[in-house]
Each structure stands twice: as C-alpha cells, then as structure tokens.
C-alpha positions as CSV (number, residue, x, y, z in Angstrom):
1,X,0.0,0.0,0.0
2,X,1.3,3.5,-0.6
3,X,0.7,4.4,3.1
4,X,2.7,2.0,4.3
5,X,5.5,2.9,1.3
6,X,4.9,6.5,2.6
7,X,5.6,5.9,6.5
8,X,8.7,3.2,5.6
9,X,10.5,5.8,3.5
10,X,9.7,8.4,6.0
11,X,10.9,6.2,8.8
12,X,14.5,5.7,6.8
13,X,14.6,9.7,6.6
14,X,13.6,10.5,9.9
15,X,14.4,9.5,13.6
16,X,10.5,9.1,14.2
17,X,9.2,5.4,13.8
18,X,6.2,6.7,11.2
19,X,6.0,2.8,10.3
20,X,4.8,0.4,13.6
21,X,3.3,-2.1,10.9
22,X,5.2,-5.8,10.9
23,X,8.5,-6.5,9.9
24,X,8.8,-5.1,6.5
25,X,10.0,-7.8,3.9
26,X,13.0,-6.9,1.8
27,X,10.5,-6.1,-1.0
28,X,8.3,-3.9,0.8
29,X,11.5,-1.5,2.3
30,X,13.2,-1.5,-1.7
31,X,9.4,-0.8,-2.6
32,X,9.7,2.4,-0.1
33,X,13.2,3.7,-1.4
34,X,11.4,5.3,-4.6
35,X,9.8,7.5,-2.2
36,X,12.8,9.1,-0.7
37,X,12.8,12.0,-2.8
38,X,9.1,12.8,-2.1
39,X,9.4,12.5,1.5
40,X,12.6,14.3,1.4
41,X,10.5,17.1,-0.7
42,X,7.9,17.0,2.4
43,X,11.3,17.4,4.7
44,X,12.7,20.3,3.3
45,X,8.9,22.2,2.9
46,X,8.5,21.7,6.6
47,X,12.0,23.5,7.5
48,X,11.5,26.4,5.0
49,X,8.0,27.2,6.3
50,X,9.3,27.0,10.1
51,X,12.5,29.6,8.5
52,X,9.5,31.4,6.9
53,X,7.2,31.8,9.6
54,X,10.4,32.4,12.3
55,X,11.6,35.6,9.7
56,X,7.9,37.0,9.4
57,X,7.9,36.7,13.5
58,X,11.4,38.2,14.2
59,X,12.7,39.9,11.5
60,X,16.0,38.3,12.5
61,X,18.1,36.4,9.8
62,X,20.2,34.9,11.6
63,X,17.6,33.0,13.9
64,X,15.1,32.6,10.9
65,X,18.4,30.1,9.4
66,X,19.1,28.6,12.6
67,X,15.9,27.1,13.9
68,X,15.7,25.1,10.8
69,X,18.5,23.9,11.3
70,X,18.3,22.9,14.6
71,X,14.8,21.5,13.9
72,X,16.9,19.6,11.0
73,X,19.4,17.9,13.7
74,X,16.4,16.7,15.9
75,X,14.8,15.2,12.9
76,X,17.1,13.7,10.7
77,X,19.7,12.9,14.1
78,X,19.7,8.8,13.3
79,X,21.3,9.7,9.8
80,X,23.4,12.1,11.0
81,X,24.7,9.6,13.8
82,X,25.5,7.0,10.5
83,X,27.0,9.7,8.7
84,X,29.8,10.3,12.0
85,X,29.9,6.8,11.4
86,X,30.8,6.5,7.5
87,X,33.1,9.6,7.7
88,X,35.2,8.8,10.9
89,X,35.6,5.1,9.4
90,X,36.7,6.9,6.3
91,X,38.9,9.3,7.1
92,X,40.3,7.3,9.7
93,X,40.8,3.5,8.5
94,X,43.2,2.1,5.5
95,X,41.6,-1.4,5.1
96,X,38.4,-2.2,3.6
97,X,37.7,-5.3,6.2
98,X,38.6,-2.8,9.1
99,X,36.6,0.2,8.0
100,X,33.6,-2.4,7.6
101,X,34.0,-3.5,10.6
102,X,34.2,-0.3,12.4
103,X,30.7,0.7,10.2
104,X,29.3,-2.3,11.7
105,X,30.0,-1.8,15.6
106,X,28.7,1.8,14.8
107,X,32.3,3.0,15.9
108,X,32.1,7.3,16.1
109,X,35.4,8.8,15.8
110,X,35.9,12.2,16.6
111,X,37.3,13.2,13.0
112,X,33.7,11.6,12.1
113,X,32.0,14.0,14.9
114,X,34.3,16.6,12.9
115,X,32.3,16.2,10.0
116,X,29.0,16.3,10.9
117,X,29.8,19.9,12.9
118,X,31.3,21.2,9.9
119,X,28.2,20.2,7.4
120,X,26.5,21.6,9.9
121,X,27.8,24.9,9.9
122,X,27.9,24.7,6.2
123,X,23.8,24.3,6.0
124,X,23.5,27.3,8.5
125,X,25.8,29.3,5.9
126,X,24.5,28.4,2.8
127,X,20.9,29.6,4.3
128,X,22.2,32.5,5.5
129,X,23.4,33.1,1.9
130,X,20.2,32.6,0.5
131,X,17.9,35.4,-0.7
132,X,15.2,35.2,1.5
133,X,12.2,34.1,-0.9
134,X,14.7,31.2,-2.0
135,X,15.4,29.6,0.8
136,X,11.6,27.5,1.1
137,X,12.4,26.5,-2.5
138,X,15.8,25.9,-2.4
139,X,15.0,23.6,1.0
140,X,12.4,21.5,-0.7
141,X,14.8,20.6,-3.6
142,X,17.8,20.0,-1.7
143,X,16.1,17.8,0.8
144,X,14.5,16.4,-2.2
145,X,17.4,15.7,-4.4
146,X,19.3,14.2,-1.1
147,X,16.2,11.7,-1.2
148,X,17.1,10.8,-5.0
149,X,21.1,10.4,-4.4
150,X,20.4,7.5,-2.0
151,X,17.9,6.2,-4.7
152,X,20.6,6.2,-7.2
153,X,22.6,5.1,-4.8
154,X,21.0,1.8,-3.8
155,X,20.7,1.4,-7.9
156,X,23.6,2.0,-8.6
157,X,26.3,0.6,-6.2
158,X,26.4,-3.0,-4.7
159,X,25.8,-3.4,-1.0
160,X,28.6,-4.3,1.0
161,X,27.6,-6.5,3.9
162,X,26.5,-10.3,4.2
163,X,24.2,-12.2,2.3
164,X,20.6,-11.9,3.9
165,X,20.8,-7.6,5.1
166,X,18.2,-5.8,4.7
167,X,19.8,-3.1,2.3
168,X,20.9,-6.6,0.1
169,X,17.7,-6.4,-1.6
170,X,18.2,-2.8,-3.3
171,X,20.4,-4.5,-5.7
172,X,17.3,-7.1,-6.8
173,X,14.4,-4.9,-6.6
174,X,15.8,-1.0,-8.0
175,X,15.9,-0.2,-10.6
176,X,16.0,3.4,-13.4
177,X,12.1,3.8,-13.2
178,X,12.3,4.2,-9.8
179,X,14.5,7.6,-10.1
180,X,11.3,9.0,-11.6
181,X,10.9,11.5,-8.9
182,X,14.4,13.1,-9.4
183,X,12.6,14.8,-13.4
184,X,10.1,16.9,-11.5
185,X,12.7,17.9,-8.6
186,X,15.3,19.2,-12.1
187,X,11.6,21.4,-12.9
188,X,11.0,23.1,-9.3
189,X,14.9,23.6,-9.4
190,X,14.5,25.4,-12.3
191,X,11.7,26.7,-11.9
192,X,12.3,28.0,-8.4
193,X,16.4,28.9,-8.4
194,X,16.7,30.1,-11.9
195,X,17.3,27.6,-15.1
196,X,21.0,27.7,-14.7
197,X,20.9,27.8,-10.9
198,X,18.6,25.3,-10.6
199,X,20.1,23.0,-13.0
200,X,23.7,23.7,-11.7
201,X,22.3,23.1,-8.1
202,X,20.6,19.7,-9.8
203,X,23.6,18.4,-11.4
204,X,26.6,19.5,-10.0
205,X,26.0,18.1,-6.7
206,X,24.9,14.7,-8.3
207,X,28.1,14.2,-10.2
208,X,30.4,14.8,-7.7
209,X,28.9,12.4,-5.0
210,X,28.6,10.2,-7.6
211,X,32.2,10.1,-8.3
212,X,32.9,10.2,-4.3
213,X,30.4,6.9,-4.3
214,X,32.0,5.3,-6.9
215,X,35.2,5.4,-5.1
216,X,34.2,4.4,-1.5
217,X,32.2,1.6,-3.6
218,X,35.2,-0.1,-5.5
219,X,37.7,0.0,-2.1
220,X,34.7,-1.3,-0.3
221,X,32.9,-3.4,-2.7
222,X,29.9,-1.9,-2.3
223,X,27.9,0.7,0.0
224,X,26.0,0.4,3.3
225,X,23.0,2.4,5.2
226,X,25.7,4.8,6.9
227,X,27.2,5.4,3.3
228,X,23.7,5.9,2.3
229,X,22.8,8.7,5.2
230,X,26.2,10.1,4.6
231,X,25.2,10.6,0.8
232,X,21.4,11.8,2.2
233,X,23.2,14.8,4.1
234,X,26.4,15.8,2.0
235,X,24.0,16.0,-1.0
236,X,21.6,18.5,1.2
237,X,24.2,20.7,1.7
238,X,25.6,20.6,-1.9
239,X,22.4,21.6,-3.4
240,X,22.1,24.5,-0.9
241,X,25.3,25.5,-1.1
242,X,25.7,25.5,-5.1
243,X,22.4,27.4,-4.9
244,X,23.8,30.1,-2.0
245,X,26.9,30.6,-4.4
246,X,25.0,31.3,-7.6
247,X,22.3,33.4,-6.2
C-alpha cells in the first residue's frame, strides 16, 4: 500500500518510527526507497516554512536560518549519527575489512564528529546566503534531491555487507524507473532557483557524489546504510550550497 511505502521511506529519513506495521520484507522496504525523494520534498517544505514563519515573527536572519536547522538535527539525528559513522571510518581506516567492521559496531570517531559539525555549519551558511524568498524553495529541492542520491545510490552501487541484510535487496528490486521523482525535482529547481541555478544546483552536486560513491564503492565493494545517510546529508548541503553561491 502507498501508506505503508509512505511511513517506511519516512521512517528511513527520519528518527521518528512513522511505520509500527510488521517486519517489512526486503520487498516492501526497496518498494519504499522510490519515495525518498518525495518524502525528502515534504522534509525540506516543513524546515523552510518554520524559517519562513520564524523571519515574518522576528525579523531576525540569523535565527530565521538557525531554527531550521536545529529543527533539522532533531529530525534527521539517526542519519546524522550514521553519517559520523561512515566519515570517521573513512577518514580514519586504511583497510576495507577494518573500516567495515568499524561501520558495523557503529564506531564514532571524533574526526567523524568533525564532519558532521562542519556540514553543519555549512547548511546554516549556505541559508544564511540565501535570498530570503529562495530559501523555502531551495529547502524542498535539496532535501529532495538528497532523497534521489540514496535512490541512485541503492541502484547503482552494490551493498557491501552479508548475504541476507536488509539493504541486500536494493540490488534485486531497483531499478532506473524508480529515479522517476528526481525529473520533476530538475523542474522546481529550475523553476524555483533560476534555469542555470537550478540546474547547476541539480547536477553538479549529483556528479560529484557520484564520483565520491563510486570510489568508496570499489575499495569497499559496495555501500551500506551509513554510506547511504552520509550521501542523504552531504547531498543536502551541496544543493544548498551551489544554490547560496549562484544566487
């Protein structure tokens, strides 16, 4: 059922449990994936409204870009916690068996912790940066397009842990069709940012994680969750930060 779909892909995106349904099967959580972008869509209109309806009550910039942000943190803290994950194992062990290991005990190094703080800072800036009446917009199509990368993602790379994972069955059940939600995010980019901002902010973001996937993929063999929320919030920031720079 679409419901279900709906409150499984929000569940992945979120730290709330939208989904309290049974077990999903592998089927039923690749069948949600498609729906990343949409819910991430939902995401990013809910945090430009709250900066929206915190400028029009304070007149202050500065606290119109952080509540959103902050607001961001509570909501999307599980992926942030697996992106401290992926980027501390990254940047801080040489062999793939290691650095798999490390993903799988949930291992947080500080230069991980590092990270997060600094994409952190970064969305706070790139808001800042932001024309007012573009930052609802350009929320809802980075949040959006963040939901698409892990799509592509979970297409496009191989998963990396043992036989029988959940995240195993992306491989078997994803396919191109289901990036169909990343043609009308390239429209409301465009529409909304400007036809060369919007498709700079739609492609140039894309390519480079792409390339930064394909490399953690081939010393890895493949990808996991925390690569995936690592993806989910580097892409975020991209978007609005290619967007703040060609305002």
């Amino acid at each position: 059922m679409l419901g279900d779909r709906l409150r499984l892909a929000a569940t992945y995106l979120t730290s709330v449990r939208w989904y309290r349904g049974p077990l999903p099967t592998p089927a039923q959580t690749a069948a949600a994936v498609p729906l990343l972008p949409l819910v991430g869509a939902v995401l990013g209109a809910v945090l430009g409204l709250v900066e929206w309806g915190t400028r029009a009550l304070t007149g202050i910039e500065a606290v119109a870009c952080s509540l959103p942000v902050g607001l961001w943190i509570l909501l999307t803290g599980r992926l942030l916690l697996e992106a401290t994950t992926a980027f501390g194992a990254l940047l801080g062990s040489s062999e793939p068996e290691e650095l798999l290991e490390e993903v799988r005990r949930g291992v947080r190094r500080p230069v991980g912790v590092l990270a997060v703080l600094i994409l952190v800072l970064a969305r706070y800036a790139a808001l800042l940066a932001l024309a007012p009446e573009r930052r609802l917009p350009a929320l809802v199509v980075a949040e959006g397009l963040a939901g698409a990368m892990v799509v592509w993602a979970a297409w496009r790379f191989p998963y990396a842990r043992h036989q029988g994972d959940f995240g195993e069955a992306f491989a078997h059940y994803l396919g191109p069709q289901d990036l169909a939600l990343a043609v009308p995010l390239l429209a409301v980019s465009m529409a909304a940012l400007g036809t060369w901002t919007g498709a700079a902010a739609f492609l140039v973001p894309g390519v480079v994680l792409h390339g930064a996937a394909w490399l953690t993929a081939r010393r890895l063999g493949g990808l996991t969750a925390e690569f995936y929320a690592a993806l989910y919030q580097l892409e975020a920031v991209a978007v609005l930060g290619v967007a703040a720079w060609l305002r």
